[in-house]
N, C-alpha and C positions, 0 to 999 in steps of 0.2 A: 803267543809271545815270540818274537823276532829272535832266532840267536843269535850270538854274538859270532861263530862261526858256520858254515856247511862246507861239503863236501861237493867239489862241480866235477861229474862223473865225464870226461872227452871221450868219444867213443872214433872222431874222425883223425884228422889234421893237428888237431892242439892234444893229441897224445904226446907228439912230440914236444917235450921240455922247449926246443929252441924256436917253436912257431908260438908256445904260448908265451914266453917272453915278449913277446910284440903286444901281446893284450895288455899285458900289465907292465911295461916300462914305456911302452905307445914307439912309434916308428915304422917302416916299412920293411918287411920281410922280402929274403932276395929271389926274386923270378917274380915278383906278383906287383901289383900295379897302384893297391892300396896303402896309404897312413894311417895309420893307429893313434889316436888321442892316449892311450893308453888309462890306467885307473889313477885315480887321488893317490892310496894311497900304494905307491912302488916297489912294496916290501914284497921280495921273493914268497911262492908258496910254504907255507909251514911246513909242510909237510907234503909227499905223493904215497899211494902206494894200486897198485895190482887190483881190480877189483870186475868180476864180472856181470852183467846187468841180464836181466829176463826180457825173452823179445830177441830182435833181431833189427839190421843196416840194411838200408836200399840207396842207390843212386837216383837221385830224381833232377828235375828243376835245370835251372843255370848257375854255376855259380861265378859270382860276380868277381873274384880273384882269382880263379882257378880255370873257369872257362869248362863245359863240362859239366856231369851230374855231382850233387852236393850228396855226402854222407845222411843220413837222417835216419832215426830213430821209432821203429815201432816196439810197444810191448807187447803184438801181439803175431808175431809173426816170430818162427821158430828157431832158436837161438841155444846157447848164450853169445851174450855180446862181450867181447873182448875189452876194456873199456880203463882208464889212468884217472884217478882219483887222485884231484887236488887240493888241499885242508885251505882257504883262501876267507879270509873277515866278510862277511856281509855285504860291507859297501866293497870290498872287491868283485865278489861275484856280480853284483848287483851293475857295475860298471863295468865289466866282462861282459854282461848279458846285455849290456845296453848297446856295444861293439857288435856285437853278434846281431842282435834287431838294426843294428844301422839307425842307432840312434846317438846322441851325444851325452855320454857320460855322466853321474854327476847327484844324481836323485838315488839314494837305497831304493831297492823296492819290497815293498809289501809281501812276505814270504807269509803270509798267516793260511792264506788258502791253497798253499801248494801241500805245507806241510800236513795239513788238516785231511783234506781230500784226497791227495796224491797227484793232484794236475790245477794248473792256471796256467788261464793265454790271456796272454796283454796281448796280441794284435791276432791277424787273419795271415800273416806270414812267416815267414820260415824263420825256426829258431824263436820264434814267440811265444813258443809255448813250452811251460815248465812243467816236470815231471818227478814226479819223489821216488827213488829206490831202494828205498831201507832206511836205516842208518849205519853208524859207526864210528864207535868211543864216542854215543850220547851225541853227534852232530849229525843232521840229515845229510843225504845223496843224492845231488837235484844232475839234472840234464835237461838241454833244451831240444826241441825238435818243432815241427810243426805239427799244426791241429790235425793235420788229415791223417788217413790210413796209406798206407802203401799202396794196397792196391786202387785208390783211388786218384794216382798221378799215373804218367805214363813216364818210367824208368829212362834214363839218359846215363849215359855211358862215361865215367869218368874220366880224366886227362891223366897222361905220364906223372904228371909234377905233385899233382895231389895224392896220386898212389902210392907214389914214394916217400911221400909224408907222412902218408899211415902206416904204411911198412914200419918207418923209420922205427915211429909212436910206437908200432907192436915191441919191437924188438927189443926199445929201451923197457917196454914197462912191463912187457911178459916173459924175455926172453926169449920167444920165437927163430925157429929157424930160417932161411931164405925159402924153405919147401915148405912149411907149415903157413908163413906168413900169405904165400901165392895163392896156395891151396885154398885159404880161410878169404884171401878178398877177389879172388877168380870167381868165386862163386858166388855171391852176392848180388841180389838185385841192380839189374841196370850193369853189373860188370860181367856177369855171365853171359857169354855168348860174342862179346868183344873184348875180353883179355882172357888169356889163356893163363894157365899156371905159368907157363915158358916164358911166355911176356909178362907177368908179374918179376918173375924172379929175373927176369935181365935189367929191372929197373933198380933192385935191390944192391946195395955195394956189397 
C-alpha cells in the first residue's frame, strides 16, 4: 500500500534546509549551474527532524553541479551516518527523486518494493536507487544512493562549495561544532587524504 507520506532521510547537500528549497519550489541554487523544475505540489516540508542512518558516506563519481566527488550512501560500510529527515507527501518525494535521477518530474513512483524489501532501483545510476531505514510515527525513511558498493568505484575528492553545504546541513540539523563537523567529513571516503580537518573547518562560517 503506497503511503500517503515518508520520510526522505538527506545525508549530503539537501541537509541544508536552503539547498532543499530548490527541489521543491524549482530554481537555481547560488554558485551552481543547474534549474530545478521543482515538485507539483510547493508546500514547505511538514515537518524535519535529526535522525541517524546505519552504514556510512563516500565520495565518488562527478558531480554534475558541484564538480567533484558526490556524497553517496552505503549500509554497509561503518557508520552512523549523520543524516536530516524531511516528513514530504509521496508525490513530493516521488518528484524530489525524479530531480535527483535527472529526470522530469511529474509521475508518483511505485514505493510498494522499497517498503516491502528495503531497496528498489529504477535505473543503473546514481541516486536511483531507494533504500528503507526504519520508520517513524508509522511513516517509512527512504534515501537514495546508487546500486553499487563503495568499494566498487574509485573515491573522488569533493569540491569547497559542496563541503560547505554539508557542513552547513550538519549544523542546522545536529548542532555540530566547526571541529566536530571537520573531523566527521575529513574523514570520509574520497575526502580523506585531501581535506584536512583545518581545511574543512576554514570552509565552515
Amino acid at each position: 500500500m503506497q503511503p500517503t507520506h515518508v520520510w526522505y532521510a538527506a545525508y549530503g547537500s539537501n541537509m541544508s534546509a536552503a539547498r532543499l528549497h530548490y527541489y521543491i519550489q524549482g530554481g537555481r541554487p547560488p554558485g551552481t549551474t543547474r534549474d530545478y523544475p521543482g515538485c507539483r505540489d510547493k508546500t514547505p516540508p511538514a515537518r524535519d527532524e535529526p535522525v541517524m542512518l546505519p552504514g556510512g558516506v563516500y565520495f565518488a563519481l562527478q558531480s554534475r553541479v558541484w564538480g567533484g566527488g558526490l556524497a553517496l550512501y552505503d549500509p554497509a560500510l561503518t557508520g552512523p551516518v549523520p543524516a536530516r529527515a524531511y516528513l514530504l507527501t509521496t508525490g513530493q518525494f516521488s518528484d524530489l527523486a525524479a530531480q535527483e535521477m535527472h529526470r522530469p518530474p511529474g509521475t508518483d513512483l511505485d514505493l510498494t518494493d522499497v517498503i516491502t524489501t528495503g531497496r528498489h532501483q529504477f535505473g543503473p545510476g546514481r541516486y536511483e536507487t531507494l533504500l528503507a531505514a526504519g520508520t517513524r510515527d508509522g511513516y517509512p525513511i527512504l534515501t537514495l544512493t546508487a546500486p553499487w558498493a563503495s568499494s566498487d568505484v574509485e573515491w573522488t575528492a569533493p569540491t569547497a562549495g559542496y563541503l560547505q553545504q554539508i557542513g552547513t546541513g550538519l549544523r542546522e540539523t545536529h548542532g555540530w561544532t566547526r571541529d566536530r563537523i571537520a573531523a566527521y567529513v575529513s574523514d570520509l571516503p574520497g575526502a580523506r587524504g585531501h581535506w584536512s580537518p583545518a581545511a574543512v573547518a576554514d570552509l565552515l562560517p
